[in-house]
N, C-alpha and C positions, 0 to 999 in steps of 0.2 A: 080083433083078438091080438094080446101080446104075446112075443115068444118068450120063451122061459129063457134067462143068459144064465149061460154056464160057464164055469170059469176051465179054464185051459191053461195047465201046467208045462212047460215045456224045458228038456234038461239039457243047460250049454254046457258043451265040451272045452274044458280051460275056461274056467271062469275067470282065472285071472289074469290070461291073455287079452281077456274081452273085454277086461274094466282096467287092464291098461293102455289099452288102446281106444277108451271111449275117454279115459282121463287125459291122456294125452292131444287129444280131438279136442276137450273141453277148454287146454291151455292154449291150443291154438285159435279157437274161436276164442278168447279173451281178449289174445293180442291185437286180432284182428278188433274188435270191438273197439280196444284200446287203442289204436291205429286210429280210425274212423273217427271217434271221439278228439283225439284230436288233431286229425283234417278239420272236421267240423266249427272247431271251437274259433282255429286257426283262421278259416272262411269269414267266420262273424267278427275276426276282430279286425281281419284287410277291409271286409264291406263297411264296417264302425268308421274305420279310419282314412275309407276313402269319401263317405259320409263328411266327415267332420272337414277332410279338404277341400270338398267341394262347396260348404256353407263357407269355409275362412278364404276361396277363392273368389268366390262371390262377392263376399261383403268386400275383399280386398279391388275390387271393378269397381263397385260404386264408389268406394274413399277414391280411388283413383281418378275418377272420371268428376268427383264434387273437387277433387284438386286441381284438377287440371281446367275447369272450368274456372276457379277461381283466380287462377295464373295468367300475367299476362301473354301472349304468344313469344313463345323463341320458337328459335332452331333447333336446337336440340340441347338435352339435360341429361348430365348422367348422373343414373343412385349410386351412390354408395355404401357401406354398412348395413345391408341384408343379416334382421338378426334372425336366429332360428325358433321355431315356434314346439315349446315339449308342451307332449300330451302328460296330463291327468292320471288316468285308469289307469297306466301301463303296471303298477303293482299287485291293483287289484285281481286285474286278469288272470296276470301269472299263478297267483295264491291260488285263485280256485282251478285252476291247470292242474299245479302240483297236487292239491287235495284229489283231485279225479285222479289222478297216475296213478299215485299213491294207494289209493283203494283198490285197483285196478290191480298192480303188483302186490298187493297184500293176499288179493282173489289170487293169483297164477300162481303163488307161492304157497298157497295151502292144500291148491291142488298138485303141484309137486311132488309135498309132502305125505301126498296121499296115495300117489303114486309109487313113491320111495318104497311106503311100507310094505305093500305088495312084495 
């Protein structure tokens, strides 16, 4: 047997207490969101980029080790001129960072606004 649902009216006192303070809760969970988003983003691009150090450290051991096999023996050698190695993606990243912010702030500002009018 089903039960019959019926609907249940219920009357809040200060409505507009109550929807500006669920609005206000709503900004704050955005930031929070938008916070997290990017910790998160932040995460993947240190694990990306310790990724990528650890493949160009690698291969940097074996050049080392096919060099140093190929050398006759000294005493000692010192490098010089260590150049530095730039990443790639570094724009791309960013672009879509700001695009998430961006929408993110676009979201908290219209609930502001919504707030306001209250």
């Amino acid at each position: 047997m089903k039960k019959e649902e019926k609907s249940v009216y219920v009357k809040i006192g200060q409505p507009n207490d109550v929807r500006k303070v669920m609005l206000t809760s709503a900004i704050d969970t955005a930031s929070i969101i938008k916070y997290q988003e990017d910790y998160k983003s932040l995460r993947q691009d240190e694990l990306k980029k310790i990724k990528e150090l650890n493949t160009i450290t690698r291969s940097l051991k074996i050049l080392f080790n096919k060099l140093k096999s190929e050398l006759p023996d000294l005493e000692e050698v010192k490098i010089k001129g260590i150049k530095k190695v730039k990443l790639k993606d570094k724009g791309k990243i960013k672009t879509e960072l700001k695009h998430q912010v961006r929408r993110i702030d676009r979201d908290i500002d219209d609930i502001r606004r919504k707030l306001q009018s209250l």
